[in-house]
C-alpha angles and dihedrals in degrees: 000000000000132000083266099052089046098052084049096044089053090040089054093047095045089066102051091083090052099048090045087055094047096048098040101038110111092018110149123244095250079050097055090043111043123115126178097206138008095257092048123104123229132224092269098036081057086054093040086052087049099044089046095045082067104064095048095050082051093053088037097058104040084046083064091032096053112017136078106240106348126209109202110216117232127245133196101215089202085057092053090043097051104035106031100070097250093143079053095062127087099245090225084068090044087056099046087053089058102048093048098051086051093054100050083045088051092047101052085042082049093065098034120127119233082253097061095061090074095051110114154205127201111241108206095196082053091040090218141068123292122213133219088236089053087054094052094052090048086048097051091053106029095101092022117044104096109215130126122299147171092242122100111290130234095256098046096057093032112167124095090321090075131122100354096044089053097040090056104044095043111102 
């Protein structure tokens, strides 16, 4: 990754907390909670998943960034959804936290050296090392890249949330 790409890659990164407020301000409740199939995430699960990614990409890369021969732990996303609150939580506060962790993540990948894109961490799911630059790129799209995915469609919710909700959240 070059000094261009990376300044893409965080740019890109900086507006996914915007465009999840916009697109998911004024939803309903039966909006927010509603869940096609069991193993189907909701609206706030999605922000609870978002809110709670970042937190893991922030322990991830200072992990690379600071130790010597990190081991990043797993996760089970599904685990986290269904077992850390997030459908209790108003989804404004969901979306600040996410925001917020973004930011701080943004700030510290902000001040990194070209050097430091190529720090890792061994991923034990991946069996292999996983760089900062890797990271980055997961970061920028985690919450934009549109591709298929397990979580509600956009059909299948409809209303305001439409096009940009499910264009965001889709990785």
């Amino acid at each position: 990754m070059n000094e261009l790409e990376l300044k893409q890659r965080l740019e890109a990164a900086e507006k996914s907390p915007k465009q999840i407020a916009a697109a998911v301000s004024g939803l309903p409740d039966k909006t927010l909670r509603y869940k096609p199939a069991p193993d189907k995430w909701c609206v706030l699960e999605v922000l609870g998943h978002l809110a709670d990614i970042e937190v893991v990409y922030a322990y991830r890369i200072r992990q690379m960034l600071a130790d010597k021969k990190p081991v990043i732990a797993p996760m089970d996303g599904d685990d986290w959804a269904r077992n850390l609150g997030s459908t209790e939580t108003p989804p404004a506060e969901l979306v600040a936290l996410y925001g917020l962790n973004r930011h701080a993540n943004l700030r510290l990948l902000r001040r990194l050296k070209p050097a430091d894109l190529a720090r890792s961490a061994f991923h034990p799911e991946l069996q292999r090392e996983v760089t900062v630059a890797e990271m980055i790129e997961k970061m920028s799209g985690h919450g934009g890249r549109s591709s298929p995915s397990n979580r509600t469609t956009e059909e299948e919710v409809g209303g305001k949330i439409g096009r940009t909700f499910m264009t965001i959240i889709r990785w």
